[in-house]
C-alpha positions as CSV (number, residue, x, y, z in Angstrom):
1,X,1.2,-7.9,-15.8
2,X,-1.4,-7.4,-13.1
3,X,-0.8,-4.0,-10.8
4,X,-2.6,-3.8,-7.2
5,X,-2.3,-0.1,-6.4
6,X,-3.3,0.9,-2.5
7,X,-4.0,4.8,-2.6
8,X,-3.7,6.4,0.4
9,X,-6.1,9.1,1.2
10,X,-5.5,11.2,4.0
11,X,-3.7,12.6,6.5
12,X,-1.4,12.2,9.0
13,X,-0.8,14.6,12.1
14,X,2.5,15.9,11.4
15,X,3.7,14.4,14.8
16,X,2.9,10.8,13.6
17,X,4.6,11.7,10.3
18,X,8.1,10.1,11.1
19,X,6.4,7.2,12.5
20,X,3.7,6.6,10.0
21,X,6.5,6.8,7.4
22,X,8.6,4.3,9.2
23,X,6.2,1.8,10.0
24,X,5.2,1.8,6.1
25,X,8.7,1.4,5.3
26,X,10.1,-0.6,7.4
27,X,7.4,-3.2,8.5
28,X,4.8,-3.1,6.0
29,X,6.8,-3.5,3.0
30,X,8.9,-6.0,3.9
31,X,5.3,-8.0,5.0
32,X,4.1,-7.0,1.4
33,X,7.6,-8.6,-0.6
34,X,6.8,-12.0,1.5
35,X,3.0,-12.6,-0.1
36,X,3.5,-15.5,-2.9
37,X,2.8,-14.1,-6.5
38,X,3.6,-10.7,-6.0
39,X,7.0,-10.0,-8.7
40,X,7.7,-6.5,-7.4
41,X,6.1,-4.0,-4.4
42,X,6.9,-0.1,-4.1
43,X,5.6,2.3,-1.5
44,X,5.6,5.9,-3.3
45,X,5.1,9.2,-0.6
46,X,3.6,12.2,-2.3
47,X,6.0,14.9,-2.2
48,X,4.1,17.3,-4.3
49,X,0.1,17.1,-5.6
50,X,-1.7,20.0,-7.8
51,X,-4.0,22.5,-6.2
52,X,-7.9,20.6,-5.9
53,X,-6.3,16.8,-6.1
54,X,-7.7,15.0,-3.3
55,X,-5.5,14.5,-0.9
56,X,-3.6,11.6,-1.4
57,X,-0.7,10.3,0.9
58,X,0.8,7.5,-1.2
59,X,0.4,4.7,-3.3
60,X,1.4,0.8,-2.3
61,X,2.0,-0.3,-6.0
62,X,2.0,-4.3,-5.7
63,X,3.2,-6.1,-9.5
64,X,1.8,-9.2,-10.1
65,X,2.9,-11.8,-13.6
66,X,-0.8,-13.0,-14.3
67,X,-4.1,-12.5,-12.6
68,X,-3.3,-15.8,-11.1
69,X,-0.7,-14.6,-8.9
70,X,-2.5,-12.0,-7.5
71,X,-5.1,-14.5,-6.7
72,X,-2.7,-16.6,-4.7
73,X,-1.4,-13.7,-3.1
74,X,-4.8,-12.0,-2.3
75,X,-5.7,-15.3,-0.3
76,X,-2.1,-15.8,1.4
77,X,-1.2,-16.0,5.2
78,X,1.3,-13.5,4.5
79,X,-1.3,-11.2,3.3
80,X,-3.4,-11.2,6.4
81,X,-0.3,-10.9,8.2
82,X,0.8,-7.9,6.5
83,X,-3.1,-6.7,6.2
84,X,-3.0,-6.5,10.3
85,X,0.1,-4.6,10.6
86,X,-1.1,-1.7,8.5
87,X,-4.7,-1.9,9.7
88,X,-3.3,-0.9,13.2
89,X,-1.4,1.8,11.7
90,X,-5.5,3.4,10.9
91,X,-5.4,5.2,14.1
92,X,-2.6,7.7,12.4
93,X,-4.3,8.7,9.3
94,X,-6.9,10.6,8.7
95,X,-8.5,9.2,6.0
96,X,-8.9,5.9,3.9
97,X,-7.5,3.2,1.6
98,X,-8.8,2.7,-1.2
99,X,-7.5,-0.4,-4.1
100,X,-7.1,-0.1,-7.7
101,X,-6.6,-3.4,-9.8
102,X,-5.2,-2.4,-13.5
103,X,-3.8,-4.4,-16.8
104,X,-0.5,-3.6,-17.3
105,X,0.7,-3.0,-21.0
């Protein structure tokens, strides 16, 4: 199993908070669970992080059967689609995105 983990580094203005939440939630995800070749997606929120940890926001964690899959998904349609929906969701963190590919065992 392939993992595709988006950390989110950041912040977000705590009036944009409910929104930015939201918008994750409800439009991105469902975007994400339409790519071909991903087998699960999860959007975890940080509700608690150790003094000194960078400040992360949350993870997109995107499950993929064999590095195959996340190859057709990584050049889908419904990628791009989904890609463009969170991009214009940048204006409402502080901060960055940043991917992490990993084996799963």
């Amino acid at each position: 199993m392939i993992s595709r983990i988006s950390v989110i580094i950041g912040n977000v203005a705590q009036e944009s908070q409910k929104e930015f939440r939201r918008s994750l939630s409800d439009e991105v995800l469902p975007l994400i669970r339409r790519i071909p070749g991903l087998d699960q997606a999860y959007i975890h929120f940080v509700t608690e992080i150790e003094t000194g940890a960078p400040d992360v926001y949350g993870f997109i964690v995107m499950q993929y059967r064999s590095a195959k899959d996340k190859e057709t998904a990584m050049q889908s349609e419904e990628r791009k689609q989904m890609q463009q929906r969170f991009r214009a969701l940048g204006p409402l963190l502080d901060g960055g995105v940043y991917h992490i590919d990993s084996d799963v065992v």
